[in-house]
Backbone bond lengths (Angstrom), bond angles and torsions (degrees), N, CA, C in turn:
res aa  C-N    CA-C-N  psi(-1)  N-CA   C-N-CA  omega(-1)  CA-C   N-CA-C  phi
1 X - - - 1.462 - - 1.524 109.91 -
2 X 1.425 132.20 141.47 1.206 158.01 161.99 1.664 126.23 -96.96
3 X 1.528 88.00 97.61 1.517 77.91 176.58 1.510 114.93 -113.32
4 X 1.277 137.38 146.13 1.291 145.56 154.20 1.184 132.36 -121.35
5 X 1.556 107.35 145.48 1.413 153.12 -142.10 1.728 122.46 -124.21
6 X 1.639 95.70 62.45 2.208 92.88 178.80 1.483 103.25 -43.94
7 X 1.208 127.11 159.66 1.029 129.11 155.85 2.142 113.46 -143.52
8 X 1.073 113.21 165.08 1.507 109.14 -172.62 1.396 108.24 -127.46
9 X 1.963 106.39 -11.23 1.360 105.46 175.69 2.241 103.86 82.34
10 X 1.415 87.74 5.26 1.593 78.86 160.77 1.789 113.70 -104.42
11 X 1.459 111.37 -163.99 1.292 107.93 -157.69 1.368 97.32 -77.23
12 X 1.573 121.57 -43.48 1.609 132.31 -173.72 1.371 117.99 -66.14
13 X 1.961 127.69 -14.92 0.932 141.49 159.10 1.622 125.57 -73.81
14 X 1.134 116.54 -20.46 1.124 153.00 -162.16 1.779 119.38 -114.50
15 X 0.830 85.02 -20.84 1.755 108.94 159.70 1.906 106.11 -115.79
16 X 0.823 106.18 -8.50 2.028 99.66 170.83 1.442 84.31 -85.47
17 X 1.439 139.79 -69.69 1.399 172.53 138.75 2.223 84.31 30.80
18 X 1.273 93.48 -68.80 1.196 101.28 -172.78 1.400 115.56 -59.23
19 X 1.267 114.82 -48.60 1.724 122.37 161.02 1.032 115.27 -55.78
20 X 1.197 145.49 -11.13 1.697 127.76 -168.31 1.570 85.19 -112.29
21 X 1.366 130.46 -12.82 1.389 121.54 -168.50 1.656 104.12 -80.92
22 X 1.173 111.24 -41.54 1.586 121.90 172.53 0.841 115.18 -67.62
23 X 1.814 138.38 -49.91 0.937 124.35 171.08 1.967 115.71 -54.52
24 X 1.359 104.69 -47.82 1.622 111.41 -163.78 2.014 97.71 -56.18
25 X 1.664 108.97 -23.00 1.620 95.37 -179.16 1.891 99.90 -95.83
26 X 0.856 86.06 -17.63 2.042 74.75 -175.97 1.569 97.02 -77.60
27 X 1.129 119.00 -33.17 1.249 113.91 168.17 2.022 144.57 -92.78
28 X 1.200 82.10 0.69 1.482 123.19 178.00 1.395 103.38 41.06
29 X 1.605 93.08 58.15 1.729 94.18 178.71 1.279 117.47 -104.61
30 X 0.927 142.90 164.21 1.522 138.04 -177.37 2.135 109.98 -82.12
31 X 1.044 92.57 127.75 2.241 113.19 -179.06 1.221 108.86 -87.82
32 X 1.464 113.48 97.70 1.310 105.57 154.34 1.652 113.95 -106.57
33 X 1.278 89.58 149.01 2.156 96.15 -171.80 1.946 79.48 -131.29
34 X 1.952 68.39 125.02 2.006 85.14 155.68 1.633 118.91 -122.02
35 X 0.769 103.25 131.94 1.535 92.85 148.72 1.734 147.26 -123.03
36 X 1.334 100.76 121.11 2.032 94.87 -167.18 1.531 103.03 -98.61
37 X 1.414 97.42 143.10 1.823 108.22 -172.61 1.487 86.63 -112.47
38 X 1.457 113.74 -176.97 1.316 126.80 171.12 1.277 99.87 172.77
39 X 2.038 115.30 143.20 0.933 102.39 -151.39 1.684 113.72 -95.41
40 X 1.706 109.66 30.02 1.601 103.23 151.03 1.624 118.84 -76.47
41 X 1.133 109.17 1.28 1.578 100.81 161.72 1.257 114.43 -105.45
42 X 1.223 117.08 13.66 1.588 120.42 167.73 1.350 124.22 -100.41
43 X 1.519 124.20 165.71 1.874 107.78 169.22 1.764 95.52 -76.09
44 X 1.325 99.56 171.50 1.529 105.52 162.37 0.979 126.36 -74.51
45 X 1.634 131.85 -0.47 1.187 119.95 -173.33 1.548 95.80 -101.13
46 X 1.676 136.50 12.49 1.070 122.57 -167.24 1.721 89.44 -122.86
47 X 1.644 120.76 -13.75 1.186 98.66 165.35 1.258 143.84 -0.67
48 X 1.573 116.78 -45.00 1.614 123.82 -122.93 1.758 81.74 -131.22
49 X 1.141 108.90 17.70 2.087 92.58 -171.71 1.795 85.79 -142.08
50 X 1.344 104.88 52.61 1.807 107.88 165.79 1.646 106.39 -45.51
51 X 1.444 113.05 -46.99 1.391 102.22 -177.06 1.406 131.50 -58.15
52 X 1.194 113.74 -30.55 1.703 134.42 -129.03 1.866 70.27 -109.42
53 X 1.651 103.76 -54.64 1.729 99.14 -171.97 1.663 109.88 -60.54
54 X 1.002 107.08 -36.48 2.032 116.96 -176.48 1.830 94.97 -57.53
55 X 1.280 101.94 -48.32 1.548 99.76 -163.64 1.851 105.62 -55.93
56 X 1.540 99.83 -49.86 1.155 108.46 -163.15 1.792 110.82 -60.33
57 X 1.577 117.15 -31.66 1.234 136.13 157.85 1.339 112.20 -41.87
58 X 1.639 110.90 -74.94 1.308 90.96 163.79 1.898 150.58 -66.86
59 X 1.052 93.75 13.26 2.042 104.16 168.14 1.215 97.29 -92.01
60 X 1.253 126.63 -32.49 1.324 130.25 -150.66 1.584 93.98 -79.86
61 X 1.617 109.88 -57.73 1.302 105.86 165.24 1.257 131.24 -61.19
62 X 1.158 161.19 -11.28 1.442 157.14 33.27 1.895 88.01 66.30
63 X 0.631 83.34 -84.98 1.884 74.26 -159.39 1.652 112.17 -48.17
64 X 1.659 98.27 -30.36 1.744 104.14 -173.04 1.618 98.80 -60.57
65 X 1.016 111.59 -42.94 1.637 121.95 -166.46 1.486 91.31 -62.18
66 X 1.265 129.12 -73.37 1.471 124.87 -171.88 1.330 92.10 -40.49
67 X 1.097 128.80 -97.63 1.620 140.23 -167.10 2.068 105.87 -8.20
68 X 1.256 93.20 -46.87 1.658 79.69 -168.97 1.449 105.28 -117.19
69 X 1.595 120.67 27.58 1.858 119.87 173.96 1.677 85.74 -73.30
70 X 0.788 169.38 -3.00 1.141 149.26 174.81 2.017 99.41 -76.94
71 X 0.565 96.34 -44.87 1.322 104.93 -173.39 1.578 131.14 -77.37
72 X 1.332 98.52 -21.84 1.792 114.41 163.66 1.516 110.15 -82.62
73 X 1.123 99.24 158.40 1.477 115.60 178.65 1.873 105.55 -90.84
74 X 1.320 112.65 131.21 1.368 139.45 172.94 1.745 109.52 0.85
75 X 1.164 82.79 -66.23 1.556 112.58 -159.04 1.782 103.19 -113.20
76 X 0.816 108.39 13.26 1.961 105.24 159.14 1.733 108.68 -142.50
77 X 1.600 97.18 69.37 1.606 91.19 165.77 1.573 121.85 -74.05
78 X 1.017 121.36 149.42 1.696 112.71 171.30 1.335 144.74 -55.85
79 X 1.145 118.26 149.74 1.845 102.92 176.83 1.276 107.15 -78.30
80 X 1.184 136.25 133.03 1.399 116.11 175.62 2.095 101.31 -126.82
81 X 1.475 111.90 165.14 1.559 106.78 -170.14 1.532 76.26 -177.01
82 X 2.035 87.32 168.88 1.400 108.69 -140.59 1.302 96.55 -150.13
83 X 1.566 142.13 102.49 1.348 172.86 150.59 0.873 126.20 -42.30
84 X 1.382 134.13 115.02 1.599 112.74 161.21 1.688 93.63 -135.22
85 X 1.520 109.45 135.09 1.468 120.59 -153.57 1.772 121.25 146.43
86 X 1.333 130.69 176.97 1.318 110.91 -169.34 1.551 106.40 -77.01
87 X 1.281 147.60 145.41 1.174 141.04 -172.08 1.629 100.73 -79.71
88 X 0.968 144.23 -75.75 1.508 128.63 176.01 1.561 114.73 -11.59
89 X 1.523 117.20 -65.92 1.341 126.51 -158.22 1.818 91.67 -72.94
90 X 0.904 122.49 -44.56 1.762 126.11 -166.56 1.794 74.28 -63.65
91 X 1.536 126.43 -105.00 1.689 124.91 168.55 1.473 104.95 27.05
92 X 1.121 107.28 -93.07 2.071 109.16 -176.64 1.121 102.50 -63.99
93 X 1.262 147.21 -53.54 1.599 121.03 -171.76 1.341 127.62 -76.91
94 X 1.709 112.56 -2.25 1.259 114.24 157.58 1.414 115.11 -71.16
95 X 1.851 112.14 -61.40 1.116 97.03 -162.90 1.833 118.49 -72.77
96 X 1.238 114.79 -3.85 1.318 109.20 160.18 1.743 124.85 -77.25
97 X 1.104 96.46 -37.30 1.907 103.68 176.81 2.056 110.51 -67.18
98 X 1.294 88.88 -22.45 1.667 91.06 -167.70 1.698 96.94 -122.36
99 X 1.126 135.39 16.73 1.531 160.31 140.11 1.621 83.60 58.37
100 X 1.342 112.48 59.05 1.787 127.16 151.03 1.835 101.27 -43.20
101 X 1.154 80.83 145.15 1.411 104.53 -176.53 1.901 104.38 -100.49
102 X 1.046 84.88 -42.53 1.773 105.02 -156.42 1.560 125.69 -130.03
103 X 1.458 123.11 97.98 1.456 106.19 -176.91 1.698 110.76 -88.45
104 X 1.628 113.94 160.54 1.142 114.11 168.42 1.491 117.39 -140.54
105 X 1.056 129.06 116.66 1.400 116.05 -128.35 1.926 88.44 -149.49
106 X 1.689 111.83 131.59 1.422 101.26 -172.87 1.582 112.78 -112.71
107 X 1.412 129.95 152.13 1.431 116.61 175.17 1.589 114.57 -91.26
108 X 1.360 100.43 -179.70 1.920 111.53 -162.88 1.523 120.35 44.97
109 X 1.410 109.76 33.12 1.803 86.47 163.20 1.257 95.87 -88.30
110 X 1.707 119.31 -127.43 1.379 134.64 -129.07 1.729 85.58 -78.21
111 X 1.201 119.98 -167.69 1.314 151.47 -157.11 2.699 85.50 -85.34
112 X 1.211 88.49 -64.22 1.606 100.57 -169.55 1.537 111.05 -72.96
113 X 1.406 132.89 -9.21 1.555 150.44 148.62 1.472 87.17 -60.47
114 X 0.734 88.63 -105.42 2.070 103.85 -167.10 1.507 118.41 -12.90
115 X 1.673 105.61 -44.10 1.288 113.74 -176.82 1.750 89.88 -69.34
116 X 1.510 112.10 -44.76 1.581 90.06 -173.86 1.011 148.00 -67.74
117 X 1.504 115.09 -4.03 1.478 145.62 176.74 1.119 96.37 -90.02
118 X 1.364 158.38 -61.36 1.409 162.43 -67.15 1.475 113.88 -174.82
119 X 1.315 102.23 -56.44 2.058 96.26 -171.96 1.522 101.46 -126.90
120 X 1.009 127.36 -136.43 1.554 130.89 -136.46 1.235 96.26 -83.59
121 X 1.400 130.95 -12.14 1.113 103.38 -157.35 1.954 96.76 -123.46
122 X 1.425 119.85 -2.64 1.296 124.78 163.00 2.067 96.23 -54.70
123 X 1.317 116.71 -40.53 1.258 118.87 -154.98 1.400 101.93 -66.93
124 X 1.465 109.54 -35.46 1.499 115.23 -150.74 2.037 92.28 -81.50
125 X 1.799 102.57 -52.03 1.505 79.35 178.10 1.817 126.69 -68.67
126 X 1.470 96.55 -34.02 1.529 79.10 -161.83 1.761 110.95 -67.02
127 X 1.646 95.87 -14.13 1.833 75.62 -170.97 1.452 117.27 -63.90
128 X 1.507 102.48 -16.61 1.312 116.97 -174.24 1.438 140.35 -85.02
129 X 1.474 93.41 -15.16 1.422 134.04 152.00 1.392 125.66 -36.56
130 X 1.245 148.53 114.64 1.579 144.69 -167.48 1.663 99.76 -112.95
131 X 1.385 109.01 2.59 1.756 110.68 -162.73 1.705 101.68 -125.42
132 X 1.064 97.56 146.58 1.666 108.47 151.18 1.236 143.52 -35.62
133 X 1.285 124.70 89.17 1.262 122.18 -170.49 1.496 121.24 -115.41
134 X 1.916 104.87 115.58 1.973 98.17 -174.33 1.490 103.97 -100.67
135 X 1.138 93.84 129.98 1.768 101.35 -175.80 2.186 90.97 -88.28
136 X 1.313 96.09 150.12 1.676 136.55 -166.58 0.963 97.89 -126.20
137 X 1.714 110.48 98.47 1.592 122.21 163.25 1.796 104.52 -76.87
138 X 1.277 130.71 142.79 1.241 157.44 -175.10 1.923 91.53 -63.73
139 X 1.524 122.81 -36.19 1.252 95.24 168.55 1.565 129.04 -93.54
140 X 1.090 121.91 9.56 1.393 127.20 176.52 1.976 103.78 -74.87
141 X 1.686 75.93 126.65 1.580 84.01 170.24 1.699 100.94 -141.31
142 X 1.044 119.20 32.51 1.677 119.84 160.41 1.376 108.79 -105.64
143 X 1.125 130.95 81.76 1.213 128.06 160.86 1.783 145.68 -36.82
144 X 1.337 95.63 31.40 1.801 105.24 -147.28 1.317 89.21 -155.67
145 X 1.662 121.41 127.67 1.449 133.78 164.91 1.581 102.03 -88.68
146 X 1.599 107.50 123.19 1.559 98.07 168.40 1.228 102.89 -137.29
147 X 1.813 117.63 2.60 1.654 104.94 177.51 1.943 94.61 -144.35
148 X 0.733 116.95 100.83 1.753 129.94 168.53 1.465 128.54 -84.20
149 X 1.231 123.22 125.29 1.420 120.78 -162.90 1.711 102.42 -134.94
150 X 1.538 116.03 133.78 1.356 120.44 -171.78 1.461 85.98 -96.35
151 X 1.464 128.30 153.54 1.162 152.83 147.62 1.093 122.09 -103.60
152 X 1.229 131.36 117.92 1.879 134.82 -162.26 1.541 97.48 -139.29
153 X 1.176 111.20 154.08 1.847 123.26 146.85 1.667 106.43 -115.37
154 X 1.035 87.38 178.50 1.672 112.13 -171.24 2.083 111.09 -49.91
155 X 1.168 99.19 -7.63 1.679 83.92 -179.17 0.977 142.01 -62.96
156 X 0.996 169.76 135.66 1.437 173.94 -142.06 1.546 108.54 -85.15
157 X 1.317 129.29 111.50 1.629 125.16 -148.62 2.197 81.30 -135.36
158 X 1.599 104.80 107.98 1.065 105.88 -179.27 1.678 114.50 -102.18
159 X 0.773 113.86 27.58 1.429 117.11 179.75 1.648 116.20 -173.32
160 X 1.397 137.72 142.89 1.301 130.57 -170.80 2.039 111.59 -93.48
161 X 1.381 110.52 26.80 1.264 96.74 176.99 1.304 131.93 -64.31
162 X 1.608 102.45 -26.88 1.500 103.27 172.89 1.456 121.24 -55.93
163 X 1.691 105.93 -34.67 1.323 103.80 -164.31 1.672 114.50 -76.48
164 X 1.539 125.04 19.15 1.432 117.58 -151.50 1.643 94.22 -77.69
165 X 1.326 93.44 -37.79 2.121 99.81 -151.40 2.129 102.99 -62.65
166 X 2.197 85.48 -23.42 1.966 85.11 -156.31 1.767 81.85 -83.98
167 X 1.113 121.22 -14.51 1.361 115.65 -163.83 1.563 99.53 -77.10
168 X 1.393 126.40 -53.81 1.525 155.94 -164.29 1.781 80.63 -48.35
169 X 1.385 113.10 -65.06 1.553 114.80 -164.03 1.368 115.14 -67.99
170 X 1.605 115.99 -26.52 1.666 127.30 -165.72 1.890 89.80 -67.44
171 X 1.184 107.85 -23.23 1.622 113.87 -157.74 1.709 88.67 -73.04
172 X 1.643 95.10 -77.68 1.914 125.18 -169.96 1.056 103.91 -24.69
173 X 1.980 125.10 -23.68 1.769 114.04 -142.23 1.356 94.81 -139.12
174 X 1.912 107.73 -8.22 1.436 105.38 154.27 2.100 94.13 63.79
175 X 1.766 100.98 49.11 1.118 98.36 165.46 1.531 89.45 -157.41
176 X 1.724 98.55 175.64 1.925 119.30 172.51 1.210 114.00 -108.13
177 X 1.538 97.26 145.82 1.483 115.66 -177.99 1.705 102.99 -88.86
178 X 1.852 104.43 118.72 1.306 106.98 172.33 1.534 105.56 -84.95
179 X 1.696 120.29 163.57 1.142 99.98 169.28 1.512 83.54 -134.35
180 X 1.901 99.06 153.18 1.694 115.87 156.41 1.138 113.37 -128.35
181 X 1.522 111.39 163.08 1.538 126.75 -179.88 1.430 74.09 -151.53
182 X 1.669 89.01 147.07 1.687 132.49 -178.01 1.899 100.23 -120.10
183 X 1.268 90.65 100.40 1.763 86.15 164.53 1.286 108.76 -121.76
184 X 1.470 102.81 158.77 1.710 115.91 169.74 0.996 100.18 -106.76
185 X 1.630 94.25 171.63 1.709 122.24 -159.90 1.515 127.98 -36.39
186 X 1.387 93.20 -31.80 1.680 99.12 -173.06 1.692 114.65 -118.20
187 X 1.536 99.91 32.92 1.747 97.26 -161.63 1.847 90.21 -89.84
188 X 1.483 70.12 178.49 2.070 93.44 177.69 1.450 108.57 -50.60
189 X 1.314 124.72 103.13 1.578 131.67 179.33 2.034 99.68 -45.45
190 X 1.158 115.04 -22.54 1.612 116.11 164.84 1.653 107.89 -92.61
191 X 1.427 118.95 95.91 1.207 114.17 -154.36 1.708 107.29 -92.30
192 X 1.570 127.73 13.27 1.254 112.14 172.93 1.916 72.57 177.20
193 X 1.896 105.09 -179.42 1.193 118.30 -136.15 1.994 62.38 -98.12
194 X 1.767 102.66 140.43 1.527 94.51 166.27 1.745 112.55 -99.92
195 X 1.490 129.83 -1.17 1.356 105.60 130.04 1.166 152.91 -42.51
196 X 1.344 128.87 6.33 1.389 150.48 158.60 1.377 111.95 -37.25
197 X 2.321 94.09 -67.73 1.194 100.77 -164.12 1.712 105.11 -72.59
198 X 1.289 119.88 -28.69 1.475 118.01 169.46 1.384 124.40 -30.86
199 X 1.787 93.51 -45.77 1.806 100.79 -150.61 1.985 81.82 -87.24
200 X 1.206 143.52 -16.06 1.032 129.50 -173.60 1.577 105.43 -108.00
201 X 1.109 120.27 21.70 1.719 128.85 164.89 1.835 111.67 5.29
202 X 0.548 97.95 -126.85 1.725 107.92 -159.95 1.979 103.80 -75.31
203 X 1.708 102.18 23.97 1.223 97.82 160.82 1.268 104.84 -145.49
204 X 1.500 96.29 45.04 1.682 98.65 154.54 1.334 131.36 -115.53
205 X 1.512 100.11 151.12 1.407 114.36 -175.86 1.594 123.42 -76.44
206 X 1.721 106.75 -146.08 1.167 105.68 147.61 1.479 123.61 -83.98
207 X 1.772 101.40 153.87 1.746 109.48 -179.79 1.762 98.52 -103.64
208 X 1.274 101.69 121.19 1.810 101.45 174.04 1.733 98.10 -108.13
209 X 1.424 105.52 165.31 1.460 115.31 177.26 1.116 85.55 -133.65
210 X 1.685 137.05 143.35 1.173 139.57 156.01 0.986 132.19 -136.50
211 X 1.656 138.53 133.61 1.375 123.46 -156.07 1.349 113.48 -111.44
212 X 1.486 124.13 146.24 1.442 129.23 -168.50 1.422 107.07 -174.31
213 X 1.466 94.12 143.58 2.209 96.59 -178.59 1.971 83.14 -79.10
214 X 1.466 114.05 -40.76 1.385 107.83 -161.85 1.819 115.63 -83.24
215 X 1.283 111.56 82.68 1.814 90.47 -175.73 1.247 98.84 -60.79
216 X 0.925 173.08 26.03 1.444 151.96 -179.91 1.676 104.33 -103.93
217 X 1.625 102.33 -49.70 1.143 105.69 -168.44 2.161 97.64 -89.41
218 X 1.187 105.14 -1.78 1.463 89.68 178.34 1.001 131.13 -83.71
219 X 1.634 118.50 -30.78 1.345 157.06 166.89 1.512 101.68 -49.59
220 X 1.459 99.35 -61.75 1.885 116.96 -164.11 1.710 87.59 -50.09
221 X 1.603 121.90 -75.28 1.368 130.98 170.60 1.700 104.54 2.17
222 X 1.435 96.53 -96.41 1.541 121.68 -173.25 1.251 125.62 -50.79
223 X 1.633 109.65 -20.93 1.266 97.19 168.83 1.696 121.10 -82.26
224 X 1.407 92.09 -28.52 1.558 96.96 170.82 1.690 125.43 -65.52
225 X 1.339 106.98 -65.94 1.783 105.74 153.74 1.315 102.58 0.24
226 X 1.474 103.94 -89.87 1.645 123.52 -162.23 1.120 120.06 -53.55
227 X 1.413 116.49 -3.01 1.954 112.06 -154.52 1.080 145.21 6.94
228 X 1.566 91.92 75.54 1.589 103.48 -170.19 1.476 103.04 -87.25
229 X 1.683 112.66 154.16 1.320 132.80 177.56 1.287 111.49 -75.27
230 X 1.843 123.84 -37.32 1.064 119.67 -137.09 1.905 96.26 -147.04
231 X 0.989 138.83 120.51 1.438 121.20 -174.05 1.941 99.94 -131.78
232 X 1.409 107.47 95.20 1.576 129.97 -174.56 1.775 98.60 -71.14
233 X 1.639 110.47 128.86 0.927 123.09 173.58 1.496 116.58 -115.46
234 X 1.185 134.94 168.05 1.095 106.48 158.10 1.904 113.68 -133.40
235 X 1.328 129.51 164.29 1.422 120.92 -134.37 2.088 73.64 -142.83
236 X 1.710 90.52 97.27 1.605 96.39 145.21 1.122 91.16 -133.79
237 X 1.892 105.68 -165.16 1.700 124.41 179.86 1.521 116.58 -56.39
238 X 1.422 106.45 -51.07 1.257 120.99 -159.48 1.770 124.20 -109.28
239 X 1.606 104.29 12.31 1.472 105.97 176.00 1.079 122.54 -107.21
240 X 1.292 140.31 -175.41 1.521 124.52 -154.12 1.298 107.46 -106.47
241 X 1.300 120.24 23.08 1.574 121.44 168.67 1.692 94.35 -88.64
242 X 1.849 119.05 -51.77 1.391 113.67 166.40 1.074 125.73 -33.47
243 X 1.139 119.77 -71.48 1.704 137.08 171.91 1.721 109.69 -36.18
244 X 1.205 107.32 -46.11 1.587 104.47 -172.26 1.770 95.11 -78.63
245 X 1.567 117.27 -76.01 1.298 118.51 -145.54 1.651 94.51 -83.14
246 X 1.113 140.59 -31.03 1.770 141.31 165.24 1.421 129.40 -41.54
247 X 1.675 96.96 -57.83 1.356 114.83 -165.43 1.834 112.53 -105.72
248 X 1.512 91.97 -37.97 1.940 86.58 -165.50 2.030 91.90 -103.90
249 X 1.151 114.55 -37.30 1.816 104.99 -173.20 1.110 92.16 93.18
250 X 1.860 146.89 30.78 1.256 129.96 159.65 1.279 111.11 -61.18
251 X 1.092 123.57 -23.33 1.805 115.36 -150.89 1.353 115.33 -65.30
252 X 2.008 94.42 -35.34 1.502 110.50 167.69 1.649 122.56 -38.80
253 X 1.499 101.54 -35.85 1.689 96.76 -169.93 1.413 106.31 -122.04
254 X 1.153 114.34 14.20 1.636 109.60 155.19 1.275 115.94 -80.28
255 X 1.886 116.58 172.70 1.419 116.23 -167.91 1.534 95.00 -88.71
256 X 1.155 127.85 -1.49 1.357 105.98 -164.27 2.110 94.31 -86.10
257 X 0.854 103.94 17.51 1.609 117.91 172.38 1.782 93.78 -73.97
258 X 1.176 120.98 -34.08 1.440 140.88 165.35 1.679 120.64 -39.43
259 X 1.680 96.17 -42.27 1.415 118.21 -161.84 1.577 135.37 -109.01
260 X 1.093 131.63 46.42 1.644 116.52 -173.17 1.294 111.18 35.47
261 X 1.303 129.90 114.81 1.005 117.78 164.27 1.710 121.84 -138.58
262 X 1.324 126.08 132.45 1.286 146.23 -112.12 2.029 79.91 -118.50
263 X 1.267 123.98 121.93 1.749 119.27 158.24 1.746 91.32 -111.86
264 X 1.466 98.37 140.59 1.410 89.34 166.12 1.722 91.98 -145.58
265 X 1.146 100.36 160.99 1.481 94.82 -173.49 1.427 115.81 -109.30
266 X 1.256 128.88 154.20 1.507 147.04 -164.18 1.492 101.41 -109.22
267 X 0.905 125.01 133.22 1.572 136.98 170.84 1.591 109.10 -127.75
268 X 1.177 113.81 92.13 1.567 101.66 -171.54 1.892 107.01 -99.89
């Protein structure tokens, strides 16, 4: 397995940095960390010294590595490489050229992070994305999944591919996947597909049902209560992770901004 790790060299990148390192040894997958500059994060008068800026990128990276060898395992140091170009577009042609398995990706660093989580251009990679991607809120400082929770609506889920990556980890971390659905008053008395619990067999948790006019804020609630590490979504056209994080930008102001949170995609 291949996992990769943007980084911008801020503190919230640098704390994703720290998550993909735990995950990449509990999972003994191989870390690659990139980082792409471009010179709208530069003044204009430095335009013109690509080299001098690449160099300085790379010390910089150089130091990240010192900073967290304590924390890698012996014998799986990281790949690390150095960009200059739009960070989205560099993003997909890495992880397709270097056949990433796994993104890990953190919110609130620089101005062009944020946009990629957040506005036009989160849309453009992940739809394009065929892999798993756990977004790293800037306040997480437990580095360790020990309680995971699937979030579903009512759709009809004909096959368990989505579930391979949350299943792969339920194993690594030697925990169960709970699942909830939030319905209102007048929803389908069958409140989500119950092949779910099938396709997640002997790594399932508890099943909650919970009721709320607000899913956003009901979810946000319960996941906190529960203190979950890990909150698994799943990313087609038409389910309400689309609808929320695609179309409206709620995800931004829910608490689960609080929470790791896991897209994995469904191919039915």
């Amino acid at each position: 397995m291949k996992i990769l790790c943007p980084i911008d060299f801020t503190p919230a990148s640098l704390n994703g940095l720290q998550y993909a390192v735990m995950l990449s040894n509990t999972l003994d997958a191989e870390l690659h960390v990139i980082n792409v500059y471009n010179f709208g994060d530069l003044s204009s008068s430095a335009s013109f010294m690509e080299k001098e800026i690449k160099e300085k990128m790379k010390e910089k990276m150089a130091k990240v590595l010192t900073g967290i060898a304590p924390l890698l395992q012996p014998d799986n140091l990281p790949v690390t490489k150095i960009f200059f170009g739009s960070p989205e577009l560099k993003i997909l042609e890495y992880v397709n050229d270097i056949a990433i398995d796994f993104l890990v990706i953190s919110t609130e660093g620089k101005k062009n992070l944020e946009n990629f989580i957040f506005g036009s251009t989160s849309k453009t990679v992940v739809e394009h994305l065929n892999i798993p991607v756990i977004v790293v809120p800037k306040s997480i400082s437990n580095h360790s999944i020990k309680k995971m929770v699937l979030a579903i609506d009512s759709d009809e889920i004909l096959n368990d591919s989505f579930l391979e990556t949350p299943k792969q980890l339920a194993k690594a971390f030697d925990t169960k996947i709970d699942v909830i659905h939030v319905v209102k008053e007048n929803d389908n008395p069958l409140p989500f597909d119950p092949f779910v619990m099938e396709y997640l067999k002997d790594t399932l948790g508890e099943v909650y049902v919970e009721e709320g006019d607000n899913i956003l804020q009901t979810l946000n609630n319960f996941t906190e209560e529960k203190n979950y590490d890990l909150v698994i979504m799943l990313k087609q056209s038409h389910n309400f992770l689309h609808r929320l994080f695609f179309e409206s930008k709620a995800i931004k102001e829910i608490g689960i901004a609080k929470t790791p949170l896991l897209i994995t995609k469904y191919d039915a």
